[in-house]
C-alpha positions in Angstrom: -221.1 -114.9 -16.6 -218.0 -113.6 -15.7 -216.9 -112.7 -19.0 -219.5 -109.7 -20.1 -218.8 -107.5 -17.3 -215.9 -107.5 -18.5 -216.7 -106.0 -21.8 -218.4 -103.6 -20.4 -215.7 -102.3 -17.8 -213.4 -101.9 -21.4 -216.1 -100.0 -22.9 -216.5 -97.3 -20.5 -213.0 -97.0 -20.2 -212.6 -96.5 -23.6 -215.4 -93.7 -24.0 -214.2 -91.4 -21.2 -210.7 -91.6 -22.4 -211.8 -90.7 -25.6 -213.8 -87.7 -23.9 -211.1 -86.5 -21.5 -208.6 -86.0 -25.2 -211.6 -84.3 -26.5 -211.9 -82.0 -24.1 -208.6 -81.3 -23.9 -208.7 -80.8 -27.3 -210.8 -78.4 -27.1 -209.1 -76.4 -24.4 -206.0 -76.1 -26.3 -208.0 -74.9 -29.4 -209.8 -72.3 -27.2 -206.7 -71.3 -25.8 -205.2 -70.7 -28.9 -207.4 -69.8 -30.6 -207.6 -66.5 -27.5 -203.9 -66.1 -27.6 -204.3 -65.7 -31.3 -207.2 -63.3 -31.3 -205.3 -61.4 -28.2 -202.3 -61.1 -30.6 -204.0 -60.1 -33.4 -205.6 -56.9 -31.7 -202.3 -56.0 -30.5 -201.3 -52.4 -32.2 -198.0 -52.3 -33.8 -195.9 -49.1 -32.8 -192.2 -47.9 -33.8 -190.4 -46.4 -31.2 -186.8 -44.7 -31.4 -185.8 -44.8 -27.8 -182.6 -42.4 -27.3 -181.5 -43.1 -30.5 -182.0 -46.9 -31.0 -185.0 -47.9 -32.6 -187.1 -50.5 -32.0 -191.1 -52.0 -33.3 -193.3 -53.3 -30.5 -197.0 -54.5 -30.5 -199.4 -53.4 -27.5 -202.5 -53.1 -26.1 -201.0 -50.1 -24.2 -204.0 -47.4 -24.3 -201.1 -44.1 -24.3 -197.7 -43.3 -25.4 -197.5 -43.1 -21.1 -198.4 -46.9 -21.0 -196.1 -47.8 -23.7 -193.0 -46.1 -22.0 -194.2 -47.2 -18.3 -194.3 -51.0 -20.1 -190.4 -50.4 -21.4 -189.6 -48.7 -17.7 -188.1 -45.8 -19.5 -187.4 -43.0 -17.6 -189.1 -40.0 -19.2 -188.6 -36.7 -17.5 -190.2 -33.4 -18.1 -187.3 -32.0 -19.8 -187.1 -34.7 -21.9 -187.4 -34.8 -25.5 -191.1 -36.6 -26.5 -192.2 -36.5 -29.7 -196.1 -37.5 -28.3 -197.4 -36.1 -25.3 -197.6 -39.5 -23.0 -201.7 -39.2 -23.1 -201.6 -40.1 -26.9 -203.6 -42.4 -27.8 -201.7 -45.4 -29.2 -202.7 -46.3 -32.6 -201.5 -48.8 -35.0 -198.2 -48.0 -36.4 -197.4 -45.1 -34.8 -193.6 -43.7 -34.4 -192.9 -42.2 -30.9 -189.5 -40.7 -30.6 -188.0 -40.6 -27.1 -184.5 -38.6 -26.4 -183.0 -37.9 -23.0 -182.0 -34.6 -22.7 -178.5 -33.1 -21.1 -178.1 -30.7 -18.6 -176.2 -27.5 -20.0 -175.3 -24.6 -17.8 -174.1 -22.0 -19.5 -172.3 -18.5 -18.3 -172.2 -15.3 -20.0 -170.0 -13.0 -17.9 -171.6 -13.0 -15.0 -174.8 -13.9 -15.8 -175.6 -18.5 -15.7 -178.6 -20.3 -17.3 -179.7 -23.7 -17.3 -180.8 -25.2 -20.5 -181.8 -28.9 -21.4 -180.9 -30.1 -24.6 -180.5 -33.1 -27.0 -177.9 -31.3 -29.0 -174.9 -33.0 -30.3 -172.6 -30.7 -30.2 -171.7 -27.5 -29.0 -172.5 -25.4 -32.5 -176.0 -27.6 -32.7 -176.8 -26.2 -29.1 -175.6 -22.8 -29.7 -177.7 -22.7 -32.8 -180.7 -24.6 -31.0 -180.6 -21.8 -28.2 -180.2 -19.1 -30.5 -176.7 -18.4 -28.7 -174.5 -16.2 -30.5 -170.5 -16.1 -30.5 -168.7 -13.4 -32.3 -165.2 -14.5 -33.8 -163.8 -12.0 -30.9 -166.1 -14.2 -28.0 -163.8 -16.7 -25.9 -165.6 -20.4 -25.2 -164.1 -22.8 -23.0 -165.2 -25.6 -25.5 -164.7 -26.1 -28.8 -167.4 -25.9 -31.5 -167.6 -29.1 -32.6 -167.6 -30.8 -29.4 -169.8 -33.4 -28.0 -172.6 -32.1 -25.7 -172.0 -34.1 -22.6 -174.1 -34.3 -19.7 -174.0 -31.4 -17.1 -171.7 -29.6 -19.2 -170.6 -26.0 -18.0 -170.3 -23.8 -20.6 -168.0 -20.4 -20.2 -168.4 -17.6 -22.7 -166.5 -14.5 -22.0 -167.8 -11.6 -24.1 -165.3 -8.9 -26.1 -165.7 -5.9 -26.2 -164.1 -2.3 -27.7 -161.3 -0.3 -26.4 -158.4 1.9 -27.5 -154.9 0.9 -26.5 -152.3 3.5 -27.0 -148.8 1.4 -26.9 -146.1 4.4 -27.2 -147.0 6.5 -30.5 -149.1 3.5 -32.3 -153.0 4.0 -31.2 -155.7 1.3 -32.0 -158.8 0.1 -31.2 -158.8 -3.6 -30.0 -160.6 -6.4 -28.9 -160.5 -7.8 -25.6 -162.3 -10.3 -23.2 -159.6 -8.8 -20.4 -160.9 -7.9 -16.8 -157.8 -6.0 -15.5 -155.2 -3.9 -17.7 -153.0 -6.7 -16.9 -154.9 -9.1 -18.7 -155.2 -7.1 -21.5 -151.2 -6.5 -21.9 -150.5 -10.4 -21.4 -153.8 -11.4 -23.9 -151.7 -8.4 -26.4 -148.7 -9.8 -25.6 -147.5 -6.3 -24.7 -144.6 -6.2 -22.4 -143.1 -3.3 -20.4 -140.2 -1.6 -19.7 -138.7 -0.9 -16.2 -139.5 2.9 -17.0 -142.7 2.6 -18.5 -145.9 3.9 -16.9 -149.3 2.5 -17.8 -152.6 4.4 -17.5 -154.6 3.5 -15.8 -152.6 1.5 -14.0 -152.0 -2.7 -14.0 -154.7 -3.4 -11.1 -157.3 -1.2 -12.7 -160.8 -3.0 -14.8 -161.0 -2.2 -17.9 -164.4 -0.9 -19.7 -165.7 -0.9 -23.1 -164.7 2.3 -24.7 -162.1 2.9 -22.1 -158.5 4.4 -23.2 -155.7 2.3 -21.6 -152.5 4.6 -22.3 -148.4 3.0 -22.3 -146.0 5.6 -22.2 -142.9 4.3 -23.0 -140.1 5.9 -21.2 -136.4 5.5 -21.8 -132.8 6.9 -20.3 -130.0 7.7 -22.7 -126.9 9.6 -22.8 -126.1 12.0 -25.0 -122.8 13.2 -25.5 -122.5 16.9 -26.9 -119.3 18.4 -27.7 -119.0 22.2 -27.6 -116.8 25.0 -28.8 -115.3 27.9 -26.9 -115.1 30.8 -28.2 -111.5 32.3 -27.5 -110.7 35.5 -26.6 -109.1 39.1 -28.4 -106.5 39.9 -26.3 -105.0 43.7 -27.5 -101.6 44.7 -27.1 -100.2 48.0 -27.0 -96.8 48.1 -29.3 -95.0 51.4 -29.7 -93.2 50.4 -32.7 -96.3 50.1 -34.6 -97.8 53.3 -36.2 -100.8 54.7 -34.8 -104.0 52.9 -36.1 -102.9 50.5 -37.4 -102.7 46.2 -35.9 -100.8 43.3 -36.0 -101.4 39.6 -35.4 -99.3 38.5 -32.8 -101.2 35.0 -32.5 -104.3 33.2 -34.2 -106.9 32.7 -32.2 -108.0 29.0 -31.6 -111.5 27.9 -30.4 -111.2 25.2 -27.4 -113.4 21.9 -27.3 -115.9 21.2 -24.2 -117.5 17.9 -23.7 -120.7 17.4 -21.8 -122.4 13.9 -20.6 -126.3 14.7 -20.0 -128.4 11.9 -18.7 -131.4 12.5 -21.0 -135.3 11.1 -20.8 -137.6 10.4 -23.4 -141.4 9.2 -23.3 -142.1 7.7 -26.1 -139.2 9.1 -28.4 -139.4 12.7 -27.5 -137.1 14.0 -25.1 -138.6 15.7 -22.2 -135.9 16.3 -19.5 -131.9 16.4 -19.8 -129.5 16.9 -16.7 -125.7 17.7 -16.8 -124.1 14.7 -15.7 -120.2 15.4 -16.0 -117.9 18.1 -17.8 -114.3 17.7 -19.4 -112.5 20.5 -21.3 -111.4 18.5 -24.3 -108.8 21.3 -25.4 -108.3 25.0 -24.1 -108.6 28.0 -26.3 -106.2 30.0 -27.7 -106.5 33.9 -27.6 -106.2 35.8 -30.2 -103.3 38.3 -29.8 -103.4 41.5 -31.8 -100.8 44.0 -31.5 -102.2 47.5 -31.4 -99.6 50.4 -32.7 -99.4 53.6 -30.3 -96.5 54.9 -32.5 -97.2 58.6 -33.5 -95.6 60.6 -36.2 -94.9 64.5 -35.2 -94.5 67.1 -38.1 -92.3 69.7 -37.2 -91.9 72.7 -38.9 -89.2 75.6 -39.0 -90.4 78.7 -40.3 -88.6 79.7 -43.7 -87.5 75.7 -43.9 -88.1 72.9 -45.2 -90.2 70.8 -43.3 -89.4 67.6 -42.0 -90.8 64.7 -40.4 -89.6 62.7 -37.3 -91.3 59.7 -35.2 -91.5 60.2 -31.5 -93.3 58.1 -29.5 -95.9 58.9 -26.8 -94.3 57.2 -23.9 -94.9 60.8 -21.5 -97.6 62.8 -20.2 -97.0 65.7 -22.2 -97.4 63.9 -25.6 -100.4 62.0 -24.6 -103.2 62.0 -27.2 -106.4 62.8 -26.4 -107.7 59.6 -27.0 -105.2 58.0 -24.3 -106.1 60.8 -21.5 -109.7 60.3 -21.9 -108.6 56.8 -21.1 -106.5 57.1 -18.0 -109.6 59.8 -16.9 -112.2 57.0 -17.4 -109.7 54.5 -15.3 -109.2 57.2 -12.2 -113.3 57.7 -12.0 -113.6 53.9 -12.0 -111.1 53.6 -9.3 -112.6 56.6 -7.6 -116.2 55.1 -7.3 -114.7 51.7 -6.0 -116.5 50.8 -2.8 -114.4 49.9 -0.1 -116.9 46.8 1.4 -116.2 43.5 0.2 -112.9 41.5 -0.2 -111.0 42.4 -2.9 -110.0 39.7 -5.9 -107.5 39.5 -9.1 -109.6 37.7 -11.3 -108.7 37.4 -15.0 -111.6 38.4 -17.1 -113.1 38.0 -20.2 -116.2 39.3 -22.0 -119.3 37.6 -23.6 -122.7 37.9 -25.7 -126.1 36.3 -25.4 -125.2 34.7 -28.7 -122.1 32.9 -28.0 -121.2 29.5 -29.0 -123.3 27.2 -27.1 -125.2 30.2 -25.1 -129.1 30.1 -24.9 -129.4 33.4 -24.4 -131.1 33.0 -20.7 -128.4 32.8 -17.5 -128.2 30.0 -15.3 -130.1 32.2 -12.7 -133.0 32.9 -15.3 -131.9 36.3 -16.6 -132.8 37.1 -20.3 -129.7 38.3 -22.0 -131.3 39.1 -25.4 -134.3 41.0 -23.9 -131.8 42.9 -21.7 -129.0 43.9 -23.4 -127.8 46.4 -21.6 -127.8 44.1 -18.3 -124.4 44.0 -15.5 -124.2 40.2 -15.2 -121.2 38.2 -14.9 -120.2 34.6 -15.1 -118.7 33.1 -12.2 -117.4 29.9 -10.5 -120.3 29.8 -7.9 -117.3 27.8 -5.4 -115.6 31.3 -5.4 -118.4 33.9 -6.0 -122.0 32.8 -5.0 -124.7 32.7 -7.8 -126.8 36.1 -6.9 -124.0 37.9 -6.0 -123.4 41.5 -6.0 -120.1 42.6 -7.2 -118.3 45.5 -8.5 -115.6 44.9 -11.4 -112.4 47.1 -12.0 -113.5 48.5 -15.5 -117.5 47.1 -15.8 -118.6 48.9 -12.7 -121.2 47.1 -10.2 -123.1 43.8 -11.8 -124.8 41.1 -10.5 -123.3 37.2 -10.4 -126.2 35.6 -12.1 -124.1 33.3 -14.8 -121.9 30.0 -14.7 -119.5 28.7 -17.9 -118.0 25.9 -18.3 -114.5 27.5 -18.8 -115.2 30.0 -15.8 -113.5 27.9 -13.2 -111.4 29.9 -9.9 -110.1 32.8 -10.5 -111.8 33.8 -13.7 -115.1 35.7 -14.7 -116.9 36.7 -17.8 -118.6 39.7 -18.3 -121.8 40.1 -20.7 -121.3 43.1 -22.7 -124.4 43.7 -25.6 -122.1 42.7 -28.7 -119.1 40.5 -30.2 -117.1 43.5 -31.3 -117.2 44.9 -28.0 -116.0 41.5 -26.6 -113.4 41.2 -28.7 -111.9 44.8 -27.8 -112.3 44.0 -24.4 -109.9 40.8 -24.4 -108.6 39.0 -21.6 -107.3 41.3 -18.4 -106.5 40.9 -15.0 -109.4 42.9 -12.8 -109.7 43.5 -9.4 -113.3 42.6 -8.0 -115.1 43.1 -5.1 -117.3 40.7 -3.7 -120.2 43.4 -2.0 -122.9 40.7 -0.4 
């Protein structure tokens, strides 16, 4: 009796093992066999995420889902190649790219773009930006676009820049004319002037003007003319002359300080005077002798040389002479002090002479003017005087010989200069 039970507890515990590794069999089979049909209707997509690329299957209904299931941050101003409400299909390609932020300033003026450029020419090109060869950039063109990147682009523009004589038209991205002379590499001179000047903005089409100014001596040496100085020489026959002494011209240096803007001289200013050599007058003996005929009635006659040396044989030429002298002395004025000066006589055209006094009076359009030359220490520049011999004349001259005690006096040509000599002359000093 004891030993079928027995049997029977074996059996049942044999048949519900054997069901429990059925069912769980069965399970794992279903369970498979669902992971297998869940994978199976997965869609298979290709996606290039900021450059890396990658293949992924989903059930994801939208591009959105697909990029919310990567947690990839899409903004708006990203680059998407599918809107994000795309319906995801098998073996679809979705390209993703983050963009950069790019501000970039044109003069004054900044916008913000976003971009997935490489480099600085893509974005330029991307943007439709354009930069002439004349255009300064902060950056290279072949740099990397980096995120919030600033980007500086000056524009050039036209001008004319007149540097001394040379004139051009250049480009320039300068603000101020001092930009523009350092971007030229222009430099100035302690004289120069600049127009408009250094502080100044510069415009298109503007004219920026350099007048280059310099200071230079010159050192001119001059001649002086000499003087005819007449003797009279009673051993000399009547009419006729003799060189006593060659007449020498003397040398006159003179230092000017002289100013040029841009190579042409516009002012010059006396700066010192030296009398290198003194003239040397010319000396010409002048013969007075006279030769008498005197005749004896029913003789021979014969001739003898007596010379003029008294009233009574005074030719007319010589009593004119002494008449001119007495109504010169008789219409000497008595106001003024009285001078010896030794005088000399000279023409608009002289040696050196431009024709106009140092007072401003035309010589050659007046030739007929009283002016003398004087030492302005002695006589005063405006002067009226009155000269033994020249009558009453104005002091409206200077010379660079005419120093003390000496005068010129303009007379309308060289002959008459010449005959006139050197003298001592008494002068009177009227204002």
């Amino acid at each position: 009796m004891n030993a079928t039970p027995k049997k029977i507890f074996t059996f049942s515990s044999m048949t519900r093992k054997k069901l429990g590794m059925l069912i769980a069999s069965f399970i794992v089979f279903s369970a498979t066999l669902s992971i297998l049909t869940y994978e199976g209707t997965k869609k298979t997509v290709a996606l290039t995420i900021d450059g890396e690329e990658m293949t992924v299957k989903t059930h994801a209904s939208t591009v959105g889902d697909i990029l919310d299931e990567l947690e990839v941050p899409v903004k708006d101003t990203d680059y998407l190649s599918h809107s994000k409400d795309t319906a995801v299909k098998d073996h679809l390609k979705v390209v993703w790219e983050k963009t950069k932020r790019v501000a970039v300033k044109i003069d004054d003026e900044e916008t913000v773009y976003w971009t997935t450029a490489e480099t600085v020419d893509d974005f330029l090109d991307e943007e439709k930006i354009e930069v002439n060869e004349h255009d300064e950039i902060n950056f290279s063109m072949q740099d990397a676009i980096q995120d919030q990147l600033e980007l500086n682009i000056d524009r050039a523009f036209l001008l004319t820049l007149q540097n001394g004589k040379k004139k051009e038209d250049v480009w320039t991205t300068s603000t101020t004319v001092a930009d523009l002379l350092k971007q030229q590499d222009i430099e100035l001179g302690d004289l120069d002037r600049v127009e408009p000047n250094l502080k100044e903005d510069v415009e298109p089409e503007s004219v920026v003007k350099i007048t280059r100014v310099e200071k230079v001596t010159d050192v001119v040496e001059e001649s002086i003319d000499y003087a005819l100085v007449t003797k009279k020489d009673s051993d000399l026959e009547q009419g006729t002359e003799k060189v006593v002494q060659d007449g020498k011209e003397g040398l006159l240096k003179k230092e000017y300080e002289v100013i040029k803007e841009n190579g042409k001289e516009v002012k010059r200013k006396l700066v010192t005077e030296e009398t290198v050599s003194d003239s040397q007058d010319k000396i010409v003996a002048v013969g007075t002798k006279v030769l008498v005929a005197q005749v004896s009635r029913g003789k021979e006659s014969n001739v003898t040389s007596t010379t003029s040396n008294s009233a009574s044989n005074s030719t007319p030429e010589k009593s004119a002479t002494k008449k001119e002298a007495t109504n010169e002395e008789a219409a000497a004025p008595q106001e003024g002090n009285e001078i010896t000066m030794s005088a000399t006589a000279y023409t608009a055209g002289c040696n050196g002479c431009s024709g106009v006094t140092a007072t401003g009076i035309d010589l050659k359009s007046n030739p007929n003017a009283k002016v003398v030359a004087v030492d302005p220490s002695v006589i005063p520049l405006g002067s009226k005087v009155w000269v033994e011999g020249y009558g009453h004349a104005i002091a409206g001259d200077t010379g660079g010989a005419i120093k003390g005690n000496r005068i010129d006096l303009f007379v309308p040509d060289k002959d008459q200069a010449y005959r006139f000599g050197r003298k001592n002359v008494k002068v009177r000093v009227l204002n």
